[in-house]
N, C-alpha and C positions, 0 to 999 in steps of 0.2 A: 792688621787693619780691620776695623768694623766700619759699617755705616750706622749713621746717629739716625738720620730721617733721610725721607726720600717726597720727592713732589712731583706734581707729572712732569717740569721741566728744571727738576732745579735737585740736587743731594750734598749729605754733608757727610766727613770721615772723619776719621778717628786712628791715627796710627798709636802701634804697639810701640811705645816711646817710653822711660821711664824718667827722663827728664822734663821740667814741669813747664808745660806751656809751649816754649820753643823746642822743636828740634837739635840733635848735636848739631847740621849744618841744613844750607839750603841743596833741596831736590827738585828734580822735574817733576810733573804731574802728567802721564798720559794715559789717553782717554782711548781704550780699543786700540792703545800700539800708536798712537801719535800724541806728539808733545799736544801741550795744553796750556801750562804755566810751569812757572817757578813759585815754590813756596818752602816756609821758612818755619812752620808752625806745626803742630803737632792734630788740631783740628783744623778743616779750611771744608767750603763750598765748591762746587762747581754747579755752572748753569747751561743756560741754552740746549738742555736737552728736550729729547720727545718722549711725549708720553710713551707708557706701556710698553716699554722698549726695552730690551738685553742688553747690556756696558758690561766691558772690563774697565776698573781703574788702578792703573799702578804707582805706586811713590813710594821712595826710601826703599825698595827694594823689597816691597812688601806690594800685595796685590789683593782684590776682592771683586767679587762679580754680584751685579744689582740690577734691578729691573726699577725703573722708575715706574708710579703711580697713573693707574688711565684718567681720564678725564671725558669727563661728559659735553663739555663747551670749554672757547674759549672766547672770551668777550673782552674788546678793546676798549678802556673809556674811555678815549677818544673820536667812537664810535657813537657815544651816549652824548656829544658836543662839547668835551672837557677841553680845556685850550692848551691847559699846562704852560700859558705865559707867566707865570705868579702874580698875575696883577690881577685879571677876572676870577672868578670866585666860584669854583669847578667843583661844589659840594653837590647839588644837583645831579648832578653828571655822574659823580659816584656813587649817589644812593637809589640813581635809577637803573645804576648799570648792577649792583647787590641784589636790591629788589626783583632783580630779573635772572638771573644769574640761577640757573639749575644745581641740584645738590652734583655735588662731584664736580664741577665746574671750576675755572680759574679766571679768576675778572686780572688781565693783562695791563701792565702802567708802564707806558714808552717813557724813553726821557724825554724829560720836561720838571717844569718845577709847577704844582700842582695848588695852588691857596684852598686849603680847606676848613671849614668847621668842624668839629666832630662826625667821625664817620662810625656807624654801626653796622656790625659784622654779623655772620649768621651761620647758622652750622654746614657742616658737609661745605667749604669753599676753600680754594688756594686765592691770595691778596698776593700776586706776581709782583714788586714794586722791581724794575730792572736797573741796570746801574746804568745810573745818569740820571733817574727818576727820584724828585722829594718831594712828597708830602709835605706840604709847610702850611701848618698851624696857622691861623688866624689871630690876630693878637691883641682884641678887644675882647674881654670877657663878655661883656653884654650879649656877643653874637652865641655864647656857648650855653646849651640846655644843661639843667641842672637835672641831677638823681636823686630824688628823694630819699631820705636812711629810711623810711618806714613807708607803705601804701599797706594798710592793713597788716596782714603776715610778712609784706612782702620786701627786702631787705634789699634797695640798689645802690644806695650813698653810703658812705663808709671814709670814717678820716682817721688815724691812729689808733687803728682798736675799736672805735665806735662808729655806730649806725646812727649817721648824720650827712647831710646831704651834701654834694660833691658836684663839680662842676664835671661833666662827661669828656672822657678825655678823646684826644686826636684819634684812636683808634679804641674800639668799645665794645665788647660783648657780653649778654650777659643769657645764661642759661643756654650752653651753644655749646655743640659737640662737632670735634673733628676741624678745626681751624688752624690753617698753616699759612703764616705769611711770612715771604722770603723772595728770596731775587736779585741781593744785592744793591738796592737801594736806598733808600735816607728816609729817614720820617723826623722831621725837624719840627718841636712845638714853640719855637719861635718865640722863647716866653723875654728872653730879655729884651724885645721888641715891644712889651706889653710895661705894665704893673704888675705881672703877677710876685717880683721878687722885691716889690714895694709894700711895708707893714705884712710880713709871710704869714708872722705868727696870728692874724687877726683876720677871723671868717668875715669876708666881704660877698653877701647872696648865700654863697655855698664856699666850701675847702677849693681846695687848688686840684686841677685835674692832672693825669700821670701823659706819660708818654704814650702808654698800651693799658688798659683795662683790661681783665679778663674775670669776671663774676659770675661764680659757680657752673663755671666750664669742666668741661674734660675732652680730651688730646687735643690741646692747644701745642703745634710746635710751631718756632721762630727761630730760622735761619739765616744767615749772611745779611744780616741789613746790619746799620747805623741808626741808633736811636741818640736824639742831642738837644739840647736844648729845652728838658720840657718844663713845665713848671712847677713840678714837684715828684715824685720819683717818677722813672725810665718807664720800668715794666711794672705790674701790679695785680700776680694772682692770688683772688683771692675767696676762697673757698671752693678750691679747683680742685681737679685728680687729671692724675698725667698729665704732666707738663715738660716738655720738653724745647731748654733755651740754649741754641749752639751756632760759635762762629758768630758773635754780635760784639757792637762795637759801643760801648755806652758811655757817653758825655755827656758832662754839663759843668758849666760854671764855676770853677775853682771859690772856695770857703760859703758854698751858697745854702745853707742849713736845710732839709728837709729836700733835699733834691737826690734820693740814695738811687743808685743801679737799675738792683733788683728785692723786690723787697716780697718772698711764698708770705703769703698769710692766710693760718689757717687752713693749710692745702693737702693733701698726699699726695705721696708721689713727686717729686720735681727733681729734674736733671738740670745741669747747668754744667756743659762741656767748654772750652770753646771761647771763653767770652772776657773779651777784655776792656776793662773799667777803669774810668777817669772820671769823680765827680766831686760835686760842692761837699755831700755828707757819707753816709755807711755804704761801701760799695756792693753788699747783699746785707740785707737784715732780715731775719726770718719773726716771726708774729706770730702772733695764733689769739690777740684782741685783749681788752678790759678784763677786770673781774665780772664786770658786767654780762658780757659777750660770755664770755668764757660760762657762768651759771644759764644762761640763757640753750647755747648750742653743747657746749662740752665738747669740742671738738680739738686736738692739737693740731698743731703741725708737726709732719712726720715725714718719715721716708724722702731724705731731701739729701741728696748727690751733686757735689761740686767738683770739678775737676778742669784741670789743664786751663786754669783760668790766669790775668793775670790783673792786679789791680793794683791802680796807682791812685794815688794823694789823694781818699777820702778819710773820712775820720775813722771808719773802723774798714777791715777787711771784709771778713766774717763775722756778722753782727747777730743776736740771738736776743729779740726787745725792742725798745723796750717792754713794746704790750705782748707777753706772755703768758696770761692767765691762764690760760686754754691748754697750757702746758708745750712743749717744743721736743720732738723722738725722733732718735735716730737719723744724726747729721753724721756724712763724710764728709772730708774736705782733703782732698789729696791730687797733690803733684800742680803746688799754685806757686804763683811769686805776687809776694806781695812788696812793693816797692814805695818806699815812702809814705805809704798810711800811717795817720797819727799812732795806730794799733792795729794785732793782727786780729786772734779770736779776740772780739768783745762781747761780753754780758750784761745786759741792763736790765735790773731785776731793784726789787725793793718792798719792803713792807708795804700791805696793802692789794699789792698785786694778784696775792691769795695764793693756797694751793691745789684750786681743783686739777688742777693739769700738772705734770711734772716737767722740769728739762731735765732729762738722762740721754747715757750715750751719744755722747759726741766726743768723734775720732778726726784727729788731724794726723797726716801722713805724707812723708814725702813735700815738704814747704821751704823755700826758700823766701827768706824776710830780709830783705834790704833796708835800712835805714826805717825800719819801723820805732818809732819812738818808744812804745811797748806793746811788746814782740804778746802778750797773752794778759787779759784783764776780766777778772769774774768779781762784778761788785753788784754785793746788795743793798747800797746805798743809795743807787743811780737819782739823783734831785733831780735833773731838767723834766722839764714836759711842763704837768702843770703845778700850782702851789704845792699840792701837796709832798712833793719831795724837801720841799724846805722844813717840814715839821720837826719835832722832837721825834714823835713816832717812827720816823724814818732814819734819822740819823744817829742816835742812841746806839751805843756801844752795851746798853746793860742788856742782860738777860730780861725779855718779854712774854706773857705766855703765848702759847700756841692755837691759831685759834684759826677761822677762815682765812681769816687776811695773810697768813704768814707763808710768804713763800718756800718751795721747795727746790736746792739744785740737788740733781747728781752724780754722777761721774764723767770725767774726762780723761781722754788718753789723745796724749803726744806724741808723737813718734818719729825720727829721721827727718828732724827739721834743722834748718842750720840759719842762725840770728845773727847777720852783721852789722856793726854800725848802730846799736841802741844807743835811745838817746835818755832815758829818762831811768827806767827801769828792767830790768830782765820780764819780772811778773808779779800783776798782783793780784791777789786771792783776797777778797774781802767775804767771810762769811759773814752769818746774822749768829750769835751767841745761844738763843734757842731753836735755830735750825741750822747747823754748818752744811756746809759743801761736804757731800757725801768722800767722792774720791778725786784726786790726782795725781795722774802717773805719769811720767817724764820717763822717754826711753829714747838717746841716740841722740841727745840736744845739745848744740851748741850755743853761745850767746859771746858776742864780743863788742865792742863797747866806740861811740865816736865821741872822743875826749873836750872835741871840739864843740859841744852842743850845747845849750843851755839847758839849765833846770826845768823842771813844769810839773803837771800836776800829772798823776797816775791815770787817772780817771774821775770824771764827776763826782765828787758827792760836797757833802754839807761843811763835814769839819774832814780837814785836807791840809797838805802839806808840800812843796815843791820839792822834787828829788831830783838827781842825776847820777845816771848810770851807775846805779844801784843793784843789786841781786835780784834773787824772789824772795816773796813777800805773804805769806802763807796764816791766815788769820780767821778763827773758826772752820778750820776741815777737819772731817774725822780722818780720814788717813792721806798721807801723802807719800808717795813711791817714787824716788830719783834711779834709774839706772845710765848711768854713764852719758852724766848730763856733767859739762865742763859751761865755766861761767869765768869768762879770762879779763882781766883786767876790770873790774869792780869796783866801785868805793863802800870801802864795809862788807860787809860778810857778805858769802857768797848767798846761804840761804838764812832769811828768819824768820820763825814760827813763836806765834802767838793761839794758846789755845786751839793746836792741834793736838787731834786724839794718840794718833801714832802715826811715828815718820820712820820709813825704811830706806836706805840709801843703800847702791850698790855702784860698784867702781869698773 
């Protein structure tokens, strides 16, 4: 067992488990030799500790020793005259209780239910939110301050990729080191109480604000809370370093577009232990911005770790786009269940996107997919966003040349994953004909099949066609590498390749 993060009153674990997400069965938790809880999970929290303090914690028969985090102050906002009835309007209260709040400090949130505005966070601080305590979002946009995409050099608003201006979300930081919020509490953005999921796709002031902001931060960690409801994704870092997201609970809105999880953009560095996801869209999607963005900073997204996660009914699992100019390095994704997501790995990639940034290396490992409709999808056709995916340029099958615009993928490896219940496809590989998908390699996979499902479509694109419980689907890669990959009950070949370079199978 490790510890993920630790706060002066609050820490999270990590047992040595090799099944994904949950535990074989439920354990005790004790704290110094006395029970604590039951749990059932392979990452969990514990609170109510004291600062700067020596702990034994043991579970599953496994054990580690931790010292929690000191602390300079601790400040009640209720102290600052918050009422936490949800009816009066306790933003005040919290931005005087911040404002005041010494670095190393913890600002304390009793229960209660809390109506706020946008609250702005600041470096060196712990955001205590305790359980029984919510944050709940205000649900008139007019009350919420907007972030400008541009003040001279200066870059706070941001909506897909682009520096454009943003309404400030329920929690907000920007240029801020060393920020942890945790405690087992709720932060509810209250949006279906609003407009904000009325006309989504159409900037009204500014974009839609997230759950959590985090703007060119670093060691942001978020532990044991419930992020739900927001109005447009959960968490949102984005041009961060160290980022550490574990033991969180993230909702929203079942089919609600543009409401994903977690979405690094543009970051280094991000952990993601712990954390299990139920929303409208891609239940993590990783970003690195425009072609625009991307010529501008040149910066990828990189060094991003997922694990022990578990994610239900959004449209992709593990999402990579669609704005990837900036290029996307070095993803793990291992020991997850993904449950009912339309798809598990997704890639939305397409002419135009450019290739100053690469997506290479990305490793899945240890996954279990439940009724994923398709279990793995790497398309460079991906149409939604804006016009532009409609064009010829984009959806052409001929050979184009190569030139800025032309994206790059590169390799992929698979590994001890097991697919039950597909509904549409096993996988599909769309390359581009003047730049294929470098590599794919399958090793230890299964795929088996729910007969019962209807047709649909692979993935997005232009010219499309409806499949059901079909193979893989393998079109412009240079190499593809099967080892002891079984694909049981099929309609039609197990695998078909279309202008791939070479394909290696092994049994």
């Amino acid at each position: 067992m490790k510890v993920l993060a630790v706060s002066p009153r609050s820490a999270c674990f990590e047992l040595d488990s090799i099944s994904p997400y949950f535990s074989s069965g439920k354990f005790a938790v004790l704290l110094d030799g006395k029970p604590l809880k039951e749990e059932d999970r392979n990452v969990f929290s514990v609170f109510g500790l004291e600062p700067d303090t020596d702990y034994e914690l043991c579970a599953a028969g496994q054990a580690v020793c931790f010292r929690t985090a000191t602390e300079s102050a601790l400040f009640n906002v209720r102290d600052f005259n918050a009422c936490g009835d949800g009816v009066r309007d306790d933003t005040a209260a919290f931005t005087a209780a911040i404002a005041c709040l010494p670095a190393g400090g913890t600002l304390y949130v009793p229960a209660g239910t809390y109506l706020v505005k946008p609250l702005f966070l600041k470096s060196d601080m712990t955001l205590y939110i305790s359980e029984g305590a919510v944050l709940l979002g205000r649900s008139e946009r007019e009350v919420y301050p907007t972030l400008p995409g541009l003040i001279g050099d200066i870059n706070l608003g941001t909506w897909q990729g682009e520096e454009v201006t943003c309404f400030a979300s329920l929690l907000t930081a920007y240029d801020c080191k060393n920020i942890t919020i945790t405690g087992g509490g709720l932060a509810d953005g209250n949006a279906p109480s609003g407009d904000w999921y009325v006309n989504h796709r159409v900037m009204r002031v500014a974009w839609r604000p997230r759950g959590a902001f985090f703007n060119r931060c670093s060691g942001v960690t978020m532990f044991g809370l419930t992020v739900r409801n927001t109005p447009s994704w959960n968490i949102h870092p984005y041009f961060c370093k160290d980022v550490g997201l574990y033991d969180l609970g993230l909702y929203n809105p079942s089919g609600m577009p543009t409401t994903d999880g977690i979405d690094p953009d543009t970051c280094d560095g991000v952990e993601i232990a712990g954390v299990k996801i139920s929303v409208g869209d891609d239940c993590i999607a990783i970003k690195s911005g425009t072609i625009e963005q991307a010529k501008k900073y040149r910066l990828p997204c990189r060094n991003v770790v997922i694990r022990n996660c578990l994610m239900r009914d959004g449209h992709g699992g593990v999402v990579l786009g669609s704005e990837l100019s900036g290029g996307i390095e070095n993803v793990s994704v291992t020991q997850c269940i993904f449950d009912g997501t339309d798809r598990g790995l997704r890639i939305k990639n397409r002419r135009g996107r450019g290739r100053i940034g690469v997506t290479d290396n990305i490793v899945f490992e240890d996954i279990k997919m439940t009724g994923v409709k398709v279990p793995f999808v790497v398309n460079m056709y991906y149409n939604m966003g804006d016009n532009t995916g409609h064009t010829e340029y984009v959806y052409t099958t001929e050979k184009l040349p190569v030139d800025e615009r032309t994206p790059y993928i590169g390799s992929f490896k698979f590994k001890n994953i097991s697919c039950t219940d597909v509904a549409f496809c096993a996988g599909a590989f769309y390359g581009l004909p003047e730049a294929p998908i470098a590599g794919i390699a399958f090793e230890n996979v299964s795929f088996s099949y729910d007969n019962s499902a209807e047709a649909g479509y692979p993935d997005m694109k232009e010219i499309n066609k409806k499949v059901k419980n079909e193979g893989l689907y393998f079109q412009f890669v240079e190499k593809v590498s099967l080892k002891n990959v079984t694909v049981d009950g099929q309609c039609g070949d197990a695998v078909v390749l279309y202008g791939v370079g070479e394909f290696v199978e092994e049994k």
